[in-house]
C-alpha positions as CSV (number, residue, x, y, z in Angstrom):
1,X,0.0,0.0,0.0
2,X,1.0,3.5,-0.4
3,X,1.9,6.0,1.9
4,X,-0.7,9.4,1.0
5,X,-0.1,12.5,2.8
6,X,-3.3,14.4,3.1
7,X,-3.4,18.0,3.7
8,X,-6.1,20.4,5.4
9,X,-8.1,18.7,8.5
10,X,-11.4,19.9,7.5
11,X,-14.3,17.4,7.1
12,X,-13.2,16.6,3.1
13,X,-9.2,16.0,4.7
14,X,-10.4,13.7,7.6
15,X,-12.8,11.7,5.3
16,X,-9.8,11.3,2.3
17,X,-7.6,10.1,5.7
18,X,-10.5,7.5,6.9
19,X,-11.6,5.9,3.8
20,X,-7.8,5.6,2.7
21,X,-6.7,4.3,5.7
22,X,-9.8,2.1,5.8
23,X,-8.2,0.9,1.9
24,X,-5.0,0.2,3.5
25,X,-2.9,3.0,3.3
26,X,-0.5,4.9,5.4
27,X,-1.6,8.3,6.1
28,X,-0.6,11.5,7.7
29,X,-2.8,14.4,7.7
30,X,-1.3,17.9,7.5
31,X,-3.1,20.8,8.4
32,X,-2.2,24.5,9.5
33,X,-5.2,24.3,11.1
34,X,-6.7,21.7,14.0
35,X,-9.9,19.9,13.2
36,X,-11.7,22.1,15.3
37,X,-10.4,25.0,14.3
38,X,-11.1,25.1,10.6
39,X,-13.9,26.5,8.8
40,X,-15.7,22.5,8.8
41,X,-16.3,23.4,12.9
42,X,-18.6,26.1,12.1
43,X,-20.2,25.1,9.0
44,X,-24.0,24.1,9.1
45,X,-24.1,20.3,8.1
46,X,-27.3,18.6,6.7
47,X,-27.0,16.6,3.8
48,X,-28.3,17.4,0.9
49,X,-27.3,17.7,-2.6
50,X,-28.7,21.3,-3.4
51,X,-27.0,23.0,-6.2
52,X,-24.5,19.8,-6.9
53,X,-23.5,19.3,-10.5
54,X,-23.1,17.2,-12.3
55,X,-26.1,15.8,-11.7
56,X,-26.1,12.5,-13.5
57,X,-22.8,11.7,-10.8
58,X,-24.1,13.7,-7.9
59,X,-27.5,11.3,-7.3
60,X,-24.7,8.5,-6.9
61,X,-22.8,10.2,-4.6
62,X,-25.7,11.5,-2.9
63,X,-27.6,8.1,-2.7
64,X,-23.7,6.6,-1.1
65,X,-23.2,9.6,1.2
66,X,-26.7,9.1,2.3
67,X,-26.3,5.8,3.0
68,X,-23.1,6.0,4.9
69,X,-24.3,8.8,7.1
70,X,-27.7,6.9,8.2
71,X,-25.6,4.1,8.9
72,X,-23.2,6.4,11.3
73,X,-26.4,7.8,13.2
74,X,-27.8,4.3,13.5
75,X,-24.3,2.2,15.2
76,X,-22.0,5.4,16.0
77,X,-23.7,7.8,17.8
78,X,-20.5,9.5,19.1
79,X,-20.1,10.9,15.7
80,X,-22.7,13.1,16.3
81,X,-25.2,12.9,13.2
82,X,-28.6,12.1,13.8
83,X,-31.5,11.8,11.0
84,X,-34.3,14.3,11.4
85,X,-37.3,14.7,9.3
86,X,-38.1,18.2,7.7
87,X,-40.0,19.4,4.9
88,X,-38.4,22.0,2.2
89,X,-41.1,24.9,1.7
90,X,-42.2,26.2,-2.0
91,X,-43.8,29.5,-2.5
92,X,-45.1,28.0,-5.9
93,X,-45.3,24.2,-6.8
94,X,-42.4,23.1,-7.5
95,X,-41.9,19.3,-9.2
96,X,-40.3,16.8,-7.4
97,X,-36.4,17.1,-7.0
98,X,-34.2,15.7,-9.3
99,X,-32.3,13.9,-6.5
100,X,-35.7,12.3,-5.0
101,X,-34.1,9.2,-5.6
102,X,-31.3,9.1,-3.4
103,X,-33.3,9.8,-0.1
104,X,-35.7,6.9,0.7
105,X,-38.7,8.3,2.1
106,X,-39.1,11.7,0.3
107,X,-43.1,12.9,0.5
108,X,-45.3,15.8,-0.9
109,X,-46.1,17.6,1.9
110,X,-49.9,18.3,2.2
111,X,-49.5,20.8,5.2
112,X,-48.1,23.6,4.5
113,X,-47.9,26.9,6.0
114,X,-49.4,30.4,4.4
115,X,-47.8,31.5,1.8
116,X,-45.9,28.1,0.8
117,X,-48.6,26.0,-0.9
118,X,-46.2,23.2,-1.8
119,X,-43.0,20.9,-0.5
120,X,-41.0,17.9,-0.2
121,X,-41.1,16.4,3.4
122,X,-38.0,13.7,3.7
123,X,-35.8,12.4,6.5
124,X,-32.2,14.0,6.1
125,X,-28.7,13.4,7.9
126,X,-27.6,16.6,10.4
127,X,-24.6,16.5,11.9
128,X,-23.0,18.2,14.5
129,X,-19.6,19.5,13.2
130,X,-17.7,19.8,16.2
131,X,-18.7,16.3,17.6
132,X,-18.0,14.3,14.2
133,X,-14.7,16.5,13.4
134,X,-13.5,14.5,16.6
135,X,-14.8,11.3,15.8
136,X,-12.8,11.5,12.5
137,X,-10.2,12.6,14.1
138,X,-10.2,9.6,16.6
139,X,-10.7,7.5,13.5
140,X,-8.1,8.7,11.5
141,X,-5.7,7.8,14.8
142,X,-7.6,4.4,15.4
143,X,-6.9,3.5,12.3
144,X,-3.0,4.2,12.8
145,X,-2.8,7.8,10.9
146,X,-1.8,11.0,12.1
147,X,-2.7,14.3,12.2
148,X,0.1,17.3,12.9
149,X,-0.4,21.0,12.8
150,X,2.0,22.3,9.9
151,X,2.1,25.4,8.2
152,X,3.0,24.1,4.6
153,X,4.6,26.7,2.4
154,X,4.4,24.4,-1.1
155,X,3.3,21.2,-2.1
């Protein structure tokens, strides 16, 4: 197996470090920043593939990220995602989303306040930031990786 340097210790650094490591690999993460101190700590985090081109690869990825998030809130609740049901409001129908078909229980939602007279209800993965930056983190070093604080000046 290769040895993969990853750098930055943001959510997309720690999840390159787990799933590589989970391949085999050596890896040591590299970031200027801590875990907790990059911008992944305070970024809002519900899934949802809003906006995500292209679309024909997004669903797939959508679908897999889905999947591997409801199966993190069902057997690791340390990593602090949990699924919650919530309903996206329309101010004017709106047809049903093009990536319906990665969330499994996606619904027209019937009640609806004033104003919005149509939406899509469906259970979605929210995660906590803080609380799953450590839990990679403690992966990444369960998994025999590392992650130092360096201040790289090239690659």
């Amino acid at each position: 197996m290769a040895r993969v340097t990853v750098v930055g210790a943001g959510v997309v650094g720690l999840s390159c470090a787990v799933r590589l490591l989970e391949a085999g690999h050596r890896v040591d993460v590299l970031a200027r920043e801590r875990p907790l101190e990059t911008t992944s700590a305070a970024a809002a985090a519900i899934w949802y593939p809003y906006l995500a081109e292209p679309r024909e690869r997004v669903l797939g990825w959508g679908a897999t990220s889905y999947a591997v998030f409801a199966e993190l809130a069902r057997d690791q609740p340390a990593a602090g995602i949990v699924l919650r049901r919530g309903t996206e409001a329309f101010r004017e129908p709106a047809p049903r989303p093009w990536w319906a078909d990665a969330v499994p229980d996606l619904t027209s939602s019937d009640r609806m306040p004033a104003g919005f007279p149509a939406g899509w209800s469906f259970t979605a993965p929210v995660i906590e930031m803080p609380i799953y930056l450590r839990w990679l983190t403690g992966r990444v070093e369960e998994l025999g990786g590392t992650v130092t604080r360096l201040t790289l000046t090239a690659l």
